[in-house]
C-alpha positions as CSV (number, residue, x, y, z in Angstrom):
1,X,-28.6,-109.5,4.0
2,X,-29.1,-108.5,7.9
3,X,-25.1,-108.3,7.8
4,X,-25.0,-106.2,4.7
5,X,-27.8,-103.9,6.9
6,X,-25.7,-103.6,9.5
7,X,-22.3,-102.6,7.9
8,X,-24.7,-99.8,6.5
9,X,-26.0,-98.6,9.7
10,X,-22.2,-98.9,11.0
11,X,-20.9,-96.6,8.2
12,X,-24.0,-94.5,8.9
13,X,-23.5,-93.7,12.2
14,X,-19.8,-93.2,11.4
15,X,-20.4,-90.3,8.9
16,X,-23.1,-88.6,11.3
17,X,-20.5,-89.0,14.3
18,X,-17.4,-87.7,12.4
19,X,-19.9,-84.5,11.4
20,X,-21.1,-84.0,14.8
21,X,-17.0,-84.2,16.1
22,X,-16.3,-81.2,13.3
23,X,-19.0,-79.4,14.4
24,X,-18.7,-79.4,17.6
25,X,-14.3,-78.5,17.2
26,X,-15.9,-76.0,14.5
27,X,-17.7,-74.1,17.2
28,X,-15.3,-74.4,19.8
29,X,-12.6,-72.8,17.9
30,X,-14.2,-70.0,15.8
31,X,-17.0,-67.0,16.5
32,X,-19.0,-67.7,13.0
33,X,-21.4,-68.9,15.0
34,X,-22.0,-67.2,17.9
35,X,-25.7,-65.6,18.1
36,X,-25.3,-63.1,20.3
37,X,-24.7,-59.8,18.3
38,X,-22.9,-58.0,20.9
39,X,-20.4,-60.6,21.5
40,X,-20.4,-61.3,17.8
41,X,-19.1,-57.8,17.5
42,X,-16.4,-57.9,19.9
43,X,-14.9,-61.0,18.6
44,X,-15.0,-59.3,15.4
45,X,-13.0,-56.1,16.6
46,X,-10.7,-58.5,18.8
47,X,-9.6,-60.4,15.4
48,X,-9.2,-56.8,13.1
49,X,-7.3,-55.9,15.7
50,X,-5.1,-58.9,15.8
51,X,-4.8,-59.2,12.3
52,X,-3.9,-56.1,11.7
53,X,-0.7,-56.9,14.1
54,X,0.0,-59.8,12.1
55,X,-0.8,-58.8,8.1
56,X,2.6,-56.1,9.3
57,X,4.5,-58.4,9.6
58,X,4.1,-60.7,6.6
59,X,5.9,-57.5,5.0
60,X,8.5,-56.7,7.0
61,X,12.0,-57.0,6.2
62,X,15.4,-55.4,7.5
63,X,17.9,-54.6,4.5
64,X,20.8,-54.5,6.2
65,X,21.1,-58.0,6.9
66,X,20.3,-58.8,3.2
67,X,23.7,-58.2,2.1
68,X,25.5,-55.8,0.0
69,X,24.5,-57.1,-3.0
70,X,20.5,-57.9,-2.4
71,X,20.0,-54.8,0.0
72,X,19.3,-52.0,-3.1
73,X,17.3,-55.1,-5.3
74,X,14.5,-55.2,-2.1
75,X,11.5,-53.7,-3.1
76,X,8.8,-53.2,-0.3
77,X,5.6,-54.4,-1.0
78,X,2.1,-53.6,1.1
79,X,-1.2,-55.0,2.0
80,X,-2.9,-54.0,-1.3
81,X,-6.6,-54.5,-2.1
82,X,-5.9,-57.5,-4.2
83,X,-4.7,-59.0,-1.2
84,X,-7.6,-58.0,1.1
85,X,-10.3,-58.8,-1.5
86,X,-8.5,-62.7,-1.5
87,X,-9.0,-62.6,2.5
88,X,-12.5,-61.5,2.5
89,X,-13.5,-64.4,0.2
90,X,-11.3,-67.0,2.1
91,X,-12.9,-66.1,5.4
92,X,-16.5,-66.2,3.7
93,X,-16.1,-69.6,2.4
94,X,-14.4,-71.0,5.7
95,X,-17.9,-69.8,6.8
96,X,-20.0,-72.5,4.8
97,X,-20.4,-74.8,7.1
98,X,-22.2,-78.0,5.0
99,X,-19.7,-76.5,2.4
100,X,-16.6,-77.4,4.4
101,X,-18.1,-80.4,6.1
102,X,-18.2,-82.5,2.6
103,X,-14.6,-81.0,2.2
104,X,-13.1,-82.5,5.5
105,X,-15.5,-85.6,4.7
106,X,-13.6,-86.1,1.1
107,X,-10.2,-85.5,2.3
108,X,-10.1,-87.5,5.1
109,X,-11.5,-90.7,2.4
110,X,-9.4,-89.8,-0.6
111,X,-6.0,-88.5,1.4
112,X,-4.6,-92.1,1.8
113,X,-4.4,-92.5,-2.2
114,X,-4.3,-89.2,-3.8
115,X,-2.2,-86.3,-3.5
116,X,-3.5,-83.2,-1.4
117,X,-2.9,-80.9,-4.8
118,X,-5.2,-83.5,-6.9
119,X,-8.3,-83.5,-3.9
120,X,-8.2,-79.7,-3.8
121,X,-8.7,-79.7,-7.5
122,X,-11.4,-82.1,-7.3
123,X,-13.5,-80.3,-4.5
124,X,-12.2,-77.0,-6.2
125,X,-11.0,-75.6,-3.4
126,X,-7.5,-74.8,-2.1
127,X,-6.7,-71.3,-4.4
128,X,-3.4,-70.3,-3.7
129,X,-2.7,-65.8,-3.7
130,X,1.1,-65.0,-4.1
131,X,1.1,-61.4,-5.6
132,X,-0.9,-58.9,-6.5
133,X,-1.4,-57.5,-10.1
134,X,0.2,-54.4,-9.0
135,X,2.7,-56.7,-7.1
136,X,3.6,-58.4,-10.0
137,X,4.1,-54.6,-12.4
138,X,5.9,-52.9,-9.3
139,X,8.5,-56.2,-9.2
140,X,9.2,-56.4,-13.0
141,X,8.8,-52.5,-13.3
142,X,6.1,-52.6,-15.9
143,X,2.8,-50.3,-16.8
144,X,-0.4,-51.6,-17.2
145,X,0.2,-51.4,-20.7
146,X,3.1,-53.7,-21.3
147,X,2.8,-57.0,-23.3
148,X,4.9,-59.8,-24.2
149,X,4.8,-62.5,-26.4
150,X,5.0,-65.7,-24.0
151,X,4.1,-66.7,-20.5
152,X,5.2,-70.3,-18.7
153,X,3.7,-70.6,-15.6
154,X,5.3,-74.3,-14.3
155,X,2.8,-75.9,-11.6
156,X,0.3,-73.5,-11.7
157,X,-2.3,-75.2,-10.0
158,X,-5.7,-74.0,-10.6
159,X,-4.5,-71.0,-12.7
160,X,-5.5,-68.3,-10.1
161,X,-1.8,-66.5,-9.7
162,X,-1.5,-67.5,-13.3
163,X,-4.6,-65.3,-14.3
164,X,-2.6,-62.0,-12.5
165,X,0.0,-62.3,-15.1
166,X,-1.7,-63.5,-18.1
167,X,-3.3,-60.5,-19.2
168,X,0.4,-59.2,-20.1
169,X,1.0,-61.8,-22.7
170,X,-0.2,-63.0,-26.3
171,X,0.2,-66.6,-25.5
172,X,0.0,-68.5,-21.7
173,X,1.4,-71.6,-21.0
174,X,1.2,-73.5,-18.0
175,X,2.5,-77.2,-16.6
176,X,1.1,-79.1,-13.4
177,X,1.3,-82.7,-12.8
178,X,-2.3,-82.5,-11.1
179,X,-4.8,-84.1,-13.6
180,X,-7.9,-82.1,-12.0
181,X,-5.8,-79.3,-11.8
182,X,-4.9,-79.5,-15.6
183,X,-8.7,-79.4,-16.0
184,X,-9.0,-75.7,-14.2
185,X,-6.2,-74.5,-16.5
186,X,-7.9,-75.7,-19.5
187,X,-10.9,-74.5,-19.0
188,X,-8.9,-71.3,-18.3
189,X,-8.0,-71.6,-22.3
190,X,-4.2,-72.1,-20.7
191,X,-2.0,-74.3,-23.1
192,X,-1.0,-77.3,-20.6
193,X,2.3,-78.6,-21.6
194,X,3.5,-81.6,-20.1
195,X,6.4,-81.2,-17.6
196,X,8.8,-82.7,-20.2
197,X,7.8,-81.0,-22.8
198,X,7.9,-77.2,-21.8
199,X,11.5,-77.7,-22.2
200,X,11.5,-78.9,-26.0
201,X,8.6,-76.7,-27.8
202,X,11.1,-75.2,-30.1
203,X,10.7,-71.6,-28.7
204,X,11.6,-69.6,-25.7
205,X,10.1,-67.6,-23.4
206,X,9.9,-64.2,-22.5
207,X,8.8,-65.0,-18.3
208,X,9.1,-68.2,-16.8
209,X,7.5,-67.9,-13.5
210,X,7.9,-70.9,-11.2
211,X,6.4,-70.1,-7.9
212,X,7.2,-72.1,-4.2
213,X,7.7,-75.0,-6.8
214,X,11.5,-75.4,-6.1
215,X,10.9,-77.1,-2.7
216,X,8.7,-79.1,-3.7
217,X,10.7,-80.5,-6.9
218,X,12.7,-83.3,-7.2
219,X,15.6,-81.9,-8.9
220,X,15.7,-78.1,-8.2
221,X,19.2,-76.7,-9.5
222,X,18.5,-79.2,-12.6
223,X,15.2,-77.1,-12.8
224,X,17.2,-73.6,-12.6
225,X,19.3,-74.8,-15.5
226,X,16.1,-75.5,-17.6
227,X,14.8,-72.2,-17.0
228,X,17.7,-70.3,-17.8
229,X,18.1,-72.1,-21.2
230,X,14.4,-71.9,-21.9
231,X,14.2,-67.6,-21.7
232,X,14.6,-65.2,-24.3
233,X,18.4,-64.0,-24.6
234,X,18.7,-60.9,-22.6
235,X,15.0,-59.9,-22.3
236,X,13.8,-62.9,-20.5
237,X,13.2,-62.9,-17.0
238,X,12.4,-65.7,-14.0
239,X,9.8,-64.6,-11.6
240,X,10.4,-67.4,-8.7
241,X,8.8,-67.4,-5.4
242,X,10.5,-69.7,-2.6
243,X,8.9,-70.5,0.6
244,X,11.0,-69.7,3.6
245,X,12.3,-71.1,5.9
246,X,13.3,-73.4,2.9
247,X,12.2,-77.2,3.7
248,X,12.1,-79.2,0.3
249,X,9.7,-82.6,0.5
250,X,8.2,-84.1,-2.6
251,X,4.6,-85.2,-2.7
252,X,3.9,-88.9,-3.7
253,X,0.4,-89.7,-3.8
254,X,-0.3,-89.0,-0.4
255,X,3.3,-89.3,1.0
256,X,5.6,-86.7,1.4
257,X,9.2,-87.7,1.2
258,X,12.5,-86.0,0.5
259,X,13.7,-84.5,-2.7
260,X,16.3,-86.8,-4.9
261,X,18.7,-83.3,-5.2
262,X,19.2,-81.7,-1.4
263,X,19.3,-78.0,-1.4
264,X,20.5,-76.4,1.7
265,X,19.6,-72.8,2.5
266,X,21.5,-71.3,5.4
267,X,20.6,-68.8,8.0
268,X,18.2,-68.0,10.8
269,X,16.5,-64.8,9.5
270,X,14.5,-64.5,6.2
271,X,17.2,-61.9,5.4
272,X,20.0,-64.4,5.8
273,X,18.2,-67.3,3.8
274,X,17.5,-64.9,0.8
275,X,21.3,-63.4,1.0
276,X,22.4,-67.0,1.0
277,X,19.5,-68.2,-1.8
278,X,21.3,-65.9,-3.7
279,X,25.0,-66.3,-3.1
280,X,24.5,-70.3,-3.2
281,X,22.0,-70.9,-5.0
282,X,21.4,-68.6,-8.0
283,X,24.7,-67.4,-9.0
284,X,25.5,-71.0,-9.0
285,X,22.6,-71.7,-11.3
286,X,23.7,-68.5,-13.5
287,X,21.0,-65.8,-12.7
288,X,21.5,-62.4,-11.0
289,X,18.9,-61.2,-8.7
290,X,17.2,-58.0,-10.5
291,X,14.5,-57.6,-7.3
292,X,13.0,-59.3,-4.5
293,X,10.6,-58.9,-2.1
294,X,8.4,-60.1,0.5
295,X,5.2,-61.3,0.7
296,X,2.6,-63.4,2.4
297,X,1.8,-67.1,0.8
298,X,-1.7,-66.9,1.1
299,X,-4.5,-70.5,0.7
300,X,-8.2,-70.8,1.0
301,X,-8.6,-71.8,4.9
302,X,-11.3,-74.3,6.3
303,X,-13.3,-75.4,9.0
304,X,-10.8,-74.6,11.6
305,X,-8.7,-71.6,10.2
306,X,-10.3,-68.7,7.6
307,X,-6.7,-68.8,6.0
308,X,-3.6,-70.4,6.0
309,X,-0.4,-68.5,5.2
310,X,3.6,-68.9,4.8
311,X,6.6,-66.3,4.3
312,X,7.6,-65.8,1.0
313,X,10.4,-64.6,-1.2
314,X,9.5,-63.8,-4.5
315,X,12.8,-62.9,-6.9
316,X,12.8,-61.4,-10.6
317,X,15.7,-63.6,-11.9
318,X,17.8,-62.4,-14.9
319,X,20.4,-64.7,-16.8
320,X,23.8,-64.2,-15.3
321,X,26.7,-62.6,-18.0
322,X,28.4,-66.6,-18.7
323,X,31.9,-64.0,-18.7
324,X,31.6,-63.4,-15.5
């Protein structure tokens, strides 16, 4: 019994040192809780200011070095309101401070076992931004008006980027290998398919959007091949986001470990890599590029950043003319 007492207190003191360590690196690192409302302020205009420098470049591209071929498909996208209204919230809720602690807490017990996809979905945290409603219109060139009969959204996640596009089509369908993630898009009324079974339903698709998915699959041109067969003849489209710099690892419970089919993507630049996406990549797959831009990956930050973010590509595929 005394031993079973003092394994308690041990744990005890472990979880109220490991909180006191975050808070402490919380408060070192960030402003949200500084008292002083004059120094408050100036950290505040210090950060506008930087991340005004920085938000620039998450759009910024030089045509010229996309190639002849991808240089008239670029479409130049902005920091829209959509996009501002997602980094509001983000920095808010890095701001909860008992909030994030029991997120850091969780993680750091379940990480060793579960994947960091399935422990987002759990804590419910984690919501992923890609595009923009208007984003989305501007890239396939469609009014608010337009509808379609079928949405496929492959690893969706929680549904969040899903939801921007949904509200074009009758029916949304969604895949994700996440089982508490497969619980947001439900309650989303999203029809969950399983990720062998998208590819068999008996009807096709009018967008298949598969979004920074390829580097994390285990068989990505295989994946390409299944899209293209899977969209309506002519009509159909492939709205496909890719991370870049392009470096494709698979998750594994909670290892990481290198895809089964290697992709290589060239170049130095994002230019290069999206000229050479296309030349080696999607022409070999049979799609055409019909438009690409650039954008910023955004994710719900934490207790030590208010939001994380990556460089992204996101493409509007078309099914390549087999003659050619």
């Amino acid at each position: 019994m005394c031993h079973l007492q003092l394994r308690t207190l041990v744990f005890g003191a472990w979880v109220l040192g490991y909180v006191a360590f975050l808070l402490s690196v919380r408060k070192m690192w960030t402003g949200k809780y500084v008292r002083s409302p004059l120094v408050r302020s100036l950290m505040s205009n210090m950060l506008s200011e930087g991340d005004a420098t920085e938000t620039e470049q998450w759009y910024r591209c030089c045509p010229d070095l996309l190639g002849e071929t991808v240089r008239p498909l670029f479409v130049q996208s902005h920091l829209d309101s959509d996009t501002k209204t997602f980094l509001k919230r983000s920095v808010e809720k890095s701001g909860w401070m008992f909030t994030q602690l029991y997120h850091s807490f969780m993680s750091s017990v379940l990480s060793p076992v579960v994947s960091r996809t399935s422990i987002n979905g759990f804590l419910g945290r984690g919501s992923m931004f890609v595009f923009s409603a208007e984003q989305f219109r501007q890239l396939l060139r469609i009014d608010p008006e337009w509808r379609a009969e079928r949405l496929l959204d492959l690893g969706a996640g929680d549904g969040g980027v899903t939801e921007v596009m949904g509200s074009h089509f009758r029916e949304v369908y969604a895949t994700e290998v996440s089982a508490p993630m497969k619980w947001h898009l439900q309650r989303r009324n999203y029809k969950v398919l399983g990720i062998d079974e998208w590819q068999q339903t008996g009807f096709l698709y009018d967008v298949i959007s598969c979004l920074n998915l390829l580097d994390r699959c285990d068989d990505p041109l295989h994946l390409l091949r299944d899209i293209k067969r899977s969209l309506v003849l002519d009509t159909g489209r492939l709205v496909l986001a890719v991370v870049l710099p392009f470096q494709p690892y698979v998750e594994v419970g909670g290892r990481w470990q290198r895809p089964t089919e290697h992709v290589k993507i060239k170049g130095k630049k994002w230019e290069e890599q999206v000229a050479n996406l296309n030349n080696e990549v999607f022409l070999k797959a049979g799609f055409e590029v019909e438009a690409v831009t650039r954008v910023p990956y955004l994710c719900e930050g934490d207790m030590y950043n208010d939001y994380y973010v990556l460089d992204d590509a996101v493409f509007v595929l078309k099914a390549a003319d087999d003659t050619e």
